[in-house]
BAMIKE-153725 format. One line per 5 residues: number of its first residue (from 1); their letters; for each residue x, y, z of C-alpha. Coordinates in pm, whole numbers. Example, Ala and Ser with C-alpha at 12.3 -4.5 7.8 and 13.67 -1.06 7.14 Angstrom:
REM BAMIKE-153725
1 = as = 1230 -450 780 | 1367 -106 714 $
***
This chain:
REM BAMIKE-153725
1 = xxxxx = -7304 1325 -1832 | -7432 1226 -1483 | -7106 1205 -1344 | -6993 1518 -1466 | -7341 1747 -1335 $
6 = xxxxx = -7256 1547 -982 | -6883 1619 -933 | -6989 1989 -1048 | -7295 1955 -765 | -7024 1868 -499 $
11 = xxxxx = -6809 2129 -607 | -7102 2422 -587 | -7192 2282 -218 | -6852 2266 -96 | -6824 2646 -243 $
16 = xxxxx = -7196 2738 -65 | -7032 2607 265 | -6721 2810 236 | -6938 3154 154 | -7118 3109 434 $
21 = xxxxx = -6872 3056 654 | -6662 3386 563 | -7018 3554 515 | -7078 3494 891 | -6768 3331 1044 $
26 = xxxxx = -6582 3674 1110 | -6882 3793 1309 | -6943 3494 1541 | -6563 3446 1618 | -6533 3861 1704 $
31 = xxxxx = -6818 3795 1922 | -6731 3505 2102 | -6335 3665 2173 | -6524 3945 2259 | -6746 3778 2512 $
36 = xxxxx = -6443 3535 2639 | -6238 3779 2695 | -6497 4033 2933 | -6569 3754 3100 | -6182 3675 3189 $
41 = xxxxx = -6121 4044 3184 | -5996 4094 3559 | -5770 3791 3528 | -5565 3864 3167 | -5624 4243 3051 $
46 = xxxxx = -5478 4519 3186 | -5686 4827 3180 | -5502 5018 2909 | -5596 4647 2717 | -5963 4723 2826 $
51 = xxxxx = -5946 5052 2660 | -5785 4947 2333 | -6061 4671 2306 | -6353 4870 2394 | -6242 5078 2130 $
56 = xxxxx = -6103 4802 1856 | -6400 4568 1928 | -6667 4824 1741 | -6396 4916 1469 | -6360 4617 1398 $
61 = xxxxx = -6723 4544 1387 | -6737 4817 1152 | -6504 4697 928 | -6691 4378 904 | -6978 4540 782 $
66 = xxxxx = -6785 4731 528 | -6650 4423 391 | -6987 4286 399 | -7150 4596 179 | -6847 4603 -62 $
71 = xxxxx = -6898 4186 -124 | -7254 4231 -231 | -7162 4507 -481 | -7134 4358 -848 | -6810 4518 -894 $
76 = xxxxx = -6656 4605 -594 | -6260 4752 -606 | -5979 4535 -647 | -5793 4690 -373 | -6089 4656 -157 $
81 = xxxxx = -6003 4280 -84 | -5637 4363 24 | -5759 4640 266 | -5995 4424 458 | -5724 4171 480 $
86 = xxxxx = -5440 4396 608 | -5693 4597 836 | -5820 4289 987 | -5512 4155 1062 | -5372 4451 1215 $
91 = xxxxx = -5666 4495 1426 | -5654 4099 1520 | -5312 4146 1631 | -5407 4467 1874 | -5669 4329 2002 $
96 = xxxxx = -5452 3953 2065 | -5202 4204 2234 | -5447 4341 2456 | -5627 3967 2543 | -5507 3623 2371 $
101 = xxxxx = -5860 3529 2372 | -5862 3757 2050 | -5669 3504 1878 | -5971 3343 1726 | -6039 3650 1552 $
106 = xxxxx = -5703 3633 1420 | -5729 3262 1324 | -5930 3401 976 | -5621 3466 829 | -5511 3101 754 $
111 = xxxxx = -5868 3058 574 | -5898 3368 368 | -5548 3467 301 | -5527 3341 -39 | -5871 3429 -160 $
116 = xxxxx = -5808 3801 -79 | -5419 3857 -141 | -5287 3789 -415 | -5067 3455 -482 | -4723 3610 -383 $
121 = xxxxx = -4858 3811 -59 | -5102 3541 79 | -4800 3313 216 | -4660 3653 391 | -5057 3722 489 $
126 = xxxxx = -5042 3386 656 | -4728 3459 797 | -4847 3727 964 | -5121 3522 1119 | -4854 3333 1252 $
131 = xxxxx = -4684 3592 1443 | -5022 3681 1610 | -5112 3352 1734 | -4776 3286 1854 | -4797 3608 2059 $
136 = xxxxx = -5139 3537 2226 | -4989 3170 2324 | -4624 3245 2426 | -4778 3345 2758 | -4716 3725 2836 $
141 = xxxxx = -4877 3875 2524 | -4670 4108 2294 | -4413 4167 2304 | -4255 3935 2523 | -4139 4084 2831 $
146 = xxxxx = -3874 3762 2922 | -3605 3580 2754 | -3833 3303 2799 | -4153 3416 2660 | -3884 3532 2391 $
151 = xxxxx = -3804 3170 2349 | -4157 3044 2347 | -4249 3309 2128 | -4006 3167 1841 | -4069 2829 1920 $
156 = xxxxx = -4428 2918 1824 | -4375 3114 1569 | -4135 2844 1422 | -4446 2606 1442 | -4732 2844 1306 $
161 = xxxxx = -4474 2939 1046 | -4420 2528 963 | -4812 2512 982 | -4835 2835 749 | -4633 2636 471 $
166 = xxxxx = -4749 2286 512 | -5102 2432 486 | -5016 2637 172 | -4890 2369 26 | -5195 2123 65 $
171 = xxxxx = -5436 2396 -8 | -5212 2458 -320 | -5212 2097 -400 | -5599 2081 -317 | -5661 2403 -559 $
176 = xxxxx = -5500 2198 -841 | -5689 1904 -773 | -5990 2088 -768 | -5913 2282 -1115 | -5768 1955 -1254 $
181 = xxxxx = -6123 1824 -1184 | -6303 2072 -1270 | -6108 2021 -1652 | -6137 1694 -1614 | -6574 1731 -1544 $
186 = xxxxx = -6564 1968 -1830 | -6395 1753 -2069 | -6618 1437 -1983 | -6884 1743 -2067 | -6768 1809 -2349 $
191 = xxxxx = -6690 1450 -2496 | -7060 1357 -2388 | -7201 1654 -2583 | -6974 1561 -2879 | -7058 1211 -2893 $
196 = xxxxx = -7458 1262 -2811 | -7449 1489 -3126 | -7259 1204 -3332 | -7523 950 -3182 | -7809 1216 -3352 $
201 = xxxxx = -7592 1238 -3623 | -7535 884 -3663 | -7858 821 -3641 | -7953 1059 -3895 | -7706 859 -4146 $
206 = xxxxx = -7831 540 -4057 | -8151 658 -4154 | -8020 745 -4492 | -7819 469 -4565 | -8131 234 -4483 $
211 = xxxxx = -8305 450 -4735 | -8022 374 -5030 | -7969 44 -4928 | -8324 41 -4999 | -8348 213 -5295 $
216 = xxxxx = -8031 16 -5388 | -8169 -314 -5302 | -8526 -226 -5533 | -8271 -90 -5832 | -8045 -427 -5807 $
221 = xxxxx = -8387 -589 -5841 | -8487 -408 -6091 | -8171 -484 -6311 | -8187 -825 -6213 | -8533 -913 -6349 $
226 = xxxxx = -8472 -684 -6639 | -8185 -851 -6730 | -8370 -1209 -6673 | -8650 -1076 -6896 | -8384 -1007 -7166 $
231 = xxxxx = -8213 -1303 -7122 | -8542 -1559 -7121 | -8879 -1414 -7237 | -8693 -1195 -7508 | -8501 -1405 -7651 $
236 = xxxxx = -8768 -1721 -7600 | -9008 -1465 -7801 | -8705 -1405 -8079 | -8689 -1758 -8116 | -9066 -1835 -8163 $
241 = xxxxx = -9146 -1525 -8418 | -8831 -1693 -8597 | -9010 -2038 -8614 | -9331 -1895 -8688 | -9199 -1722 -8995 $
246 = xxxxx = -9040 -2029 -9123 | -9423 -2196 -9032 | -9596 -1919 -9256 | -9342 -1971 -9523 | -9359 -2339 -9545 $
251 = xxxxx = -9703 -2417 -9434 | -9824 -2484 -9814 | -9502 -2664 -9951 | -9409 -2884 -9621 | -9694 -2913 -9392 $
256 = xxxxx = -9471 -3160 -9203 | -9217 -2886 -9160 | -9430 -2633 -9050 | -9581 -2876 -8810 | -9231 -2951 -8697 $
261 = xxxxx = -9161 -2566 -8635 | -9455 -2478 -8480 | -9385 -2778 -8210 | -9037 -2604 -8193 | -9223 -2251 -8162 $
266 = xxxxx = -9495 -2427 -7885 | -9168 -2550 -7678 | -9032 -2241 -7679 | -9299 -2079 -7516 | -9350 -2292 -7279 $
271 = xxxxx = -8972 -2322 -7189 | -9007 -1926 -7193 | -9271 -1851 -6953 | -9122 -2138 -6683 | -8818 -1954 -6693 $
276 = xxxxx = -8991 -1601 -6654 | -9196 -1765 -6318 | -8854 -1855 -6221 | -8711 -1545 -6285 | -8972 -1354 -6065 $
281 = xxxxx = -8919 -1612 -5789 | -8544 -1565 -5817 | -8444 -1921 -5877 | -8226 -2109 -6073 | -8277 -2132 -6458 $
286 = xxxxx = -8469 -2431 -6594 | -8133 -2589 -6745 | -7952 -2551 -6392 | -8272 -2719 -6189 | -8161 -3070 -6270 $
291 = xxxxx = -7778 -3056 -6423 | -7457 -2953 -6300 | -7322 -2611 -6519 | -7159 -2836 -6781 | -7402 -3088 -6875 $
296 = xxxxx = -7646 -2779 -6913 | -7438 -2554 -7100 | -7405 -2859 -7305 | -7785 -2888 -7399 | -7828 -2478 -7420 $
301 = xxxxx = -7549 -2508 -7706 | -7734 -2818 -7872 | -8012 -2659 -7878 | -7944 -2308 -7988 | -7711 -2544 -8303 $
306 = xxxxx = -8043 -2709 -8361 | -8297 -2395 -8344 | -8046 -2144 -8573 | -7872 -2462 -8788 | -7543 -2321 -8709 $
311 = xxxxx = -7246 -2575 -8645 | -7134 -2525 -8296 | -6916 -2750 -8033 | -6925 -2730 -7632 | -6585 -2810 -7490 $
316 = xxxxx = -6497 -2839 -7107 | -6122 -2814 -6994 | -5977 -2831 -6654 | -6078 -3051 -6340 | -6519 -3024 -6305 $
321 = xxxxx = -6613 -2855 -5952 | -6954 -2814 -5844 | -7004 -2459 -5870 | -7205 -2212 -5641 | -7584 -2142 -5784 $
326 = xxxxx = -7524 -1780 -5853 | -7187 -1837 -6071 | -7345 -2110 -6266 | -7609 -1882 -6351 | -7427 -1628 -6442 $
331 = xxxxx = -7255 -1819 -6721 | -7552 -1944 -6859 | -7671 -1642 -6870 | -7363 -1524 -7053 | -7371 -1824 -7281 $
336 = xxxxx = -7652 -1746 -7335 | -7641 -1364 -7444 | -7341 -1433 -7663 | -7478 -1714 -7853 | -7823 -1493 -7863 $
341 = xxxxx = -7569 -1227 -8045 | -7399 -1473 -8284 | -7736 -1576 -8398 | -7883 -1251 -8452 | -7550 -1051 -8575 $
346 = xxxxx = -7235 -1242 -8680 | -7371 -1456 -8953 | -7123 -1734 -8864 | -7132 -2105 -8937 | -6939 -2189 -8717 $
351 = xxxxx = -6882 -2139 -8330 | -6701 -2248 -8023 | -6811 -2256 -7658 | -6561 -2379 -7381 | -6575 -2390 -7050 $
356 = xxxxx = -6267 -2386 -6829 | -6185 -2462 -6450 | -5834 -2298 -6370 | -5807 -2351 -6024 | -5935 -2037 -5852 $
361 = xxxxx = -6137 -1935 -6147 | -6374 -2043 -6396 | -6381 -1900 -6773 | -6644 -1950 -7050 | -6510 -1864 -7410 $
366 = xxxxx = -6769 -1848 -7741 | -6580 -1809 -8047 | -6736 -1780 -8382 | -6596 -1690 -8739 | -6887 -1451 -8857 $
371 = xxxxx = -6848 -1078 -8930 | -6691 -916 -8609 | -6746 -579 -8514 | -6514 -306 -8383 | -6549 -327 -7978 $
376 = xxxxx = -6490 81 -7978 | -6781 144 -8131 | -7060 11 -7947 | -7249 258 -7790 | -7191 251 -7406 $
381 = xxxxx = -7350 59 -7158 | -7663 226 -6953 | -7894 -74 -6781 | -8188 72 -6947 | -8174 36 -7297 $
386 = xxxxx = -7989 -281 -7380 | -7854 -642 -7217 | -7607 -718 -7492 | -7240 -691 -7429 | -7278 -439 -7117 $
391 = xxxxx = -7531 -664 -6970 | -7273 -1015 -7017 | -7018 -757 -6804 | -7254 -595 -6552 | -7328 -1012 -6449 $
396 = xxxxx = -7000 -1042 -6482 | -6925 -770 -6241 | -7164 -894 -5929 | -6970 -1149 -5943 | -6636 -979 -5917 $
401 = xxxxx = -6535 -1145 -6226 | -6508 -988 -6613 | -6582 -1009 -6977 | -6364 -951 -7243 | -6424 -889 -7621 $
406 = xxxxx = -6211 -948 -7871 | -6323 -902 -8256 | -6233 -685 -8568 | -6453 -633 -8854 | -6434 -957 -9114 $
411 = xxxxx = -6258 -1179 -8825 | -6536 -1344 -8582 | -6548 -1216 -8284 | -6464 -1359 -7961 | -6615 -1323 -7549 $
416 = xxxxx = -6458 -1415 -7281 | -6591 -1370 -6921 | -6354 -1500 -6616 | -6533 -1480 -6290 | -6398 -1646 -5944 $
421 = xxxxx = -6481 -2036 -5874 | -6664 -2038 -5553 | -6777 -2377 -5447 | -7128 -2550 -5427 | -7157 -2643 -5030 $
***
């Protein structure tokens, strides 16, 4: 932006100087021909020259003023450019007839021929410059009264007319340098005001994406410890209301029973409210603390066998990797969910957990032969109102992994999540 408002600065001061100097220039060069050429009056002008000045001299003064009145009009004529030009010139070339000294008046014409003609008549404008100044300087005035001053006269002409084009050319060249900067200054402009309004903009957006990464961040957390309540305290409070109801129906028959349920129920709890302090501190489950994923998907399998007195077998296939924290407790959580379901749903006596390491994944499989259920129709899942099935899938899912379900009604049902085996480091 700051190179842009200078090169424009430049260009308005260079403009300033050139107004001023066709503003005032005309009437300082008239005078001083004027004044030159009284003062070498006796030596170069004739008196019929004398004449024609003293009357050209206030004409063209006149004219000057003209000129001057129409510029400051806000819409002067557009012939009224071409007039002064051709007026002046004639008048220069009098007056450089009558004294060479009025030559400098004549000189305008190379400066101002192609702001006040247009394009095709300022090189014939200059042109006829040309032929004035070679007049004044071929030595005799004009016309040429020798076959010499004839000869000096083209000569001169030759090399005003040489000067004429070279100096059309460079100011041509210079006019489309000067446009091709002033594009160029209002394209770096333009590209600063687009991209200071994508800055605001951008700004703007980060704003709002720090706001939903926010609220994303708070409803992740949300699910999260949601889905941990389901997973622990739930379930760790299913368990001990299913203890306690075996301790109130067996407390008169078997008090060693009871007793033996109610230390179940106790242990429960107790494993229930570690894992919801670990939940809120967003570490590791209790069974991962100590063991690798195997040995404690191993004892969660045992132990759900032992607390619901269904048969059921842990199997691990495949070469054992030490798994990253956040896959390993992912499929203990989906253990278990699923084994949560069998127990409360299926009514099997039998089920099936394996655990599988195939190279770039890792898949855990619990089978049981209980009831089934058709897939279709559970009711879709919506994070608010359930962790079954959808819940197994949306852990699944963070994880860029999967869970499958595969069951019919009378024929066990079977889940299967696959999720990728990143590394322990």
């Amino acid at each position: 932006m700051g190179a842009g408002r200078t090169g424009r600065n430049a260009a308005a001061a260079a403009e300033q100087g050139w107004e001023q100097f066709f503003r005032y220039g005309p009437y300082g060069l008239l005078g001083l021909a004027t004044v030159v050429s009284a003062m070498s009056a006796d030596l170069i002008m004739s008196r019929t020259g004398m004449y024609v000045a003293g009357v050209l001299v206030p004409v063209a003064l006149m004219l000057q003023l003209w000129w001057s009145w129409i510029r400051r009009r806000p819409a002067g004529r557009s012939w009224s450019p071409s007039v002064y030009f051709v007026s002046r010139t004639v008048l220069a070339f009098v007056l450089s007839w009558s004294s060479p000294f009025f030559s400098m008046f004549a000189l305008l014409g190379y400066f101002d021929a192609s702001r006040l003609l247009p394009k095709r008549a300022a090189r014939v404008g200059m042109l006829a410059t040309a032929v004035t100044m070679a007049g004044s300087q071929c030595g005799s005035g004009f016309p040429p009264d020798t076959l010499t001053n004839w000869t000096a006269f083209g000569i001169l002409l030759a090399l005003h007319s040489t000067l004429v084009l070279v100096f059309a050319q460079i100011g041509t060249r210079e006019a489309e340098h000067a446009r091709t900067q002033l594009d160029t200054i209002a394209e770096l402009e333009s590209a600063n005001a687009r991209l200071e309004q994508a800055l605001t903009e951008n700004a703007g957006l980060h704003a709002q994406l720090l706001v939903q990464a926010r609220e994303a961040g708070v409803a992740d957390e949300r699910s999260r410890l949601a889905a941990e309540i389901h997973d622990t305290i739930a379930q760790g409070l299913t368990g001990i209301i299913t203890q306690l109801q075996v301790v109130a129906s067996t407390a008169d028959s078997d008090p060693a029973l009871a007793r033996a349920h109610l230390d179940r129920a106790a242990a429960l709890a107790r494993h229930s409210l570690g894992e919801a302090r670990r939940s809120v501190s967003n570490l590791v489950p209790v069974a991962l603390a100590h063991d690798a994923l195997p040995e404690a998907l191993g004892k969660t399998v045992a132990s759900w066998a032992e607390r619901t007195g269904v048969r059921a077998e842990f199997t691990v296939t495949g070469t054992i990797e030490p798994l990253h924290d956040e896959v390993g407790v992912t499929l203990l959580r989906i253990a278990e969910e699923a084994l949560a379901n069998v127990g409360r749903h299926s009514g099997a006596a039998r089920v099936g957990v394996t655990l599988s390491f195939m190279g770039d994944e890792v898949t855990l499989d619990v089978r049981d032969d209980g009831c089934g259920f058709d897939p279709v129709a559970l009711p879709p899942y919506r994070g608010s109102d359930g962790f079954g099935l959808g819940g197994m899938n949306a852990r699944a899912e963070r994880m860029a992994g999967a869970v499958v379900v595969e069951s019919e009604p009378g024929n066990g049902a079977a889940v299967s999540a696959r999720v990728p085996l990143v590394p322990h480091h």
